[in-house]
C-alpha positions as CSV (number, residue, x, y, z in Angstrom):
1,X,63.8,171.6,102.4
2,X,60.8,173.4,100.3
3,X,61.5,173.4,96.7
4,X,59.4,175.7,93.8
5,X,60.3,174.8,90.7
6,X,60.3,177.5,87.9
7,X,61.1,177.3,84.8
8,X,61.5,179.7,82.2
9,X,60.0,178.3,78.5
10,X,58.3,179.8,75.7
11,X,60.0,182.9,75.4
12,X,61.0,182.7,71.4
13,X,62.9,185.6,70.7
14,X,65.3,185.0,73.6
15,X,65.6,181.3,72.6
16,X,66.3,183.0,68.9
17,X,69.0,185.1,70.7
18,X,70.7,182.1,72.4
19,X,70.9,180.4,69.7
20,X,73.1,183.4,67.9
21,X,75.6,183.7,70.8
22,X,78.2,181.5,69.6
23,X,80.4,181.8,73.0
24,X,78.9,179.7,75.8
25,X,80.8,181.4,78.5
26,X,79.2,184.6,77.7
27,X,75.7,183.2,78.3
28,X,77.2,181.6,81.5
29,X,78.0,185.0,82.9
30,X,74.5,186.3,81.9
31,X,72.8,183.2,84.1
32,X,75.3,183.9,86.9
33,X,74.5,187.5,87.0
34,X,70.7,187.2,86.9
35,X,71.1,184.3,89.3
36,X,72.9,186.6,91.8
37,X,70.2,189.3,91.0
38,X,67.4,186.7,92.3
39,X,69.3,185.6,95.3
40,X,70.1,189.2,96.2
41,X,66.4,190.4,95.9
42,X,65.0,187.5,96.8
43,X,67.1,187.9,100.6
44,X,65.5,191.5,100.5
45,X,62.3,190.4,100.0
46,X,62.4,187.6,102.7
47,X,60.4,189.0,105.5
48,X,62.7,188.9,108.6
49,X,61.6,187.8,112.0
50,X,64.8,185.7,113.0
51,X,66.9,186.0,109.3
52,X,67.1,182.2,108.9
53,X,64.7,182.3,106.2
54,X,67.0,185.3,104.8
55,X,70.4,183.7,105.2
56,X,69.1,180.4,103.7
57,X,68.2,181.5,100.6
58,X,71.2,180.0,98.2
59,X,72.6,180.6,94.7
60,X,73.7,177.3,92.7
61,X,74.5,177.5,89.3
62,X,74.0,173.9,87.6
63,X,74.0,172.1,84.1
64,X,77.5,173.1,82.9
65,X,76.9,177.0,84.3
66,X,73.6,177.4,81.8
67,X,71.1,177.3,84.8
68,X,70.7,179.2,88.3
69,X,68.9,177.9,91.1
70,X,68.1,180.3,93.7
71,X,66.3,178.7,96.9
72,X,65.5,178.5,100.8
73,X,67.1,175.5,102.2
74,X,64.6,176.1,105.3
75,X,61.4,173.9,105.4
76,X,58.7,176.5,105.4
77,X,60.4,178.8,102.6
78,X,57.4,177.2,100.4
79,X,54.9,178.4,103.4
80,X,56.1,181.9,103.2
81,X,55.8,182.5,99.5
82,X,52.8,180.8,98.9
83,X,51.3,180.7,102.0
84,X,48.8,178.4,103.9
85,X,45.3,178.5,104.9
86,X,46.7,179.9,108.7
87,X,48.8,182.5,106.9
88,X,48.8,184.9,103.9
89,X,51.5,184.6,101.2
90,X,54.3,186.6,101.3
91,X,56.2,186.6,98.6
92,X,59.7,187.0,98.0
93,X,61.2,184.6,94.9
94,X,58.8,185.6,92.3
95,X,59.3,189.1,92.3
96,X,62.8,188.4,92.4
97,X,62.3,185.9,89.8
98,X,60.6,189.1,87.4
99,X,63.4,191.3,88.0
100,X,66.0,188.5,87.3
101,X,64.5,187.7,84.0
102,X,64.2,190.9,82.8
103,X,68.2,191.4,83.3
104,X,68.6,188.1,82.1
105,X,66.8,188.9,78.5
106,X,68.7,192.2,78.4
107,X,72.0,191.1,79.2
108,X,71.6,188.0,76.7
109,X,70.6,191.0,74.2
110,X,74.0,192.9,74.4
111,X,76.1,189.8,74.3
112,X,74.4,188.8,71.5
113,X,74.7,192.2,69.9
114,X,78.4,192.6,70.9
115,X,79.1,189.2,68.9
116,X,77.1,190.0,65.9
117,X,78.8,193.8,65.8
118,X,75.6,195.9,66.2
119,X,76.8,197.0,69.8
């Protein structure tokens, strides 16, 4: 099984937001959503010549429901994104990876605005 590792750090003002969201679970819905969001795109963005690379790509949702892992469980998923010296890159988790991040800040932003009362 390929494995890339990503890991999202440094963004402040959403690590300021966490930290106001007093309910756990509604972060945990946030990290399951935007976790579903990179699986989905990411299986759209898988080129296709047989689908397994497609149909591999899996959702788990670790660490207590706070973190989404979205990967290929086929060996050359790592080939495909990143590519080798025989083959271009073609990548499909990091632009799956932007779009899930960007729902993940927003949807973090309303639950945190819901539970302060400014939404």
């Amino acid at each position: 099984m390929s494995t890339i590792k990503i890991k999202l750090e440094g963004d402040k003002e959403l690590q300021r937001m966490l930290k106001r969201c007093k309910n756990p679970d509604k972060i945990k819905m946030c990290v399951k959503s935007a976790g579903a969001t990179m699986q989905q795109t990411a299986q759209r963005n898988a080129p296709v010549v047989t689908g397994t690379l497609r149909r591999s790509i899996m959702l788990n949702i670790t660490n207590g429901g706070m973190q989404a892992e979205v990967q290929p469980t086929v060996h050359y998923g790592a080939y495909v994104e990143l590519g080798t010296r025989f083959m271009n890159a073609r990548p499909y988790l990091k632009p799956a990876l932007d779009k899930a991040q960007a729902e993940f800040k927003s949807l973090v932003e309303a639950a945190v605005m819901t539970e302060i009362g400014g939404g």
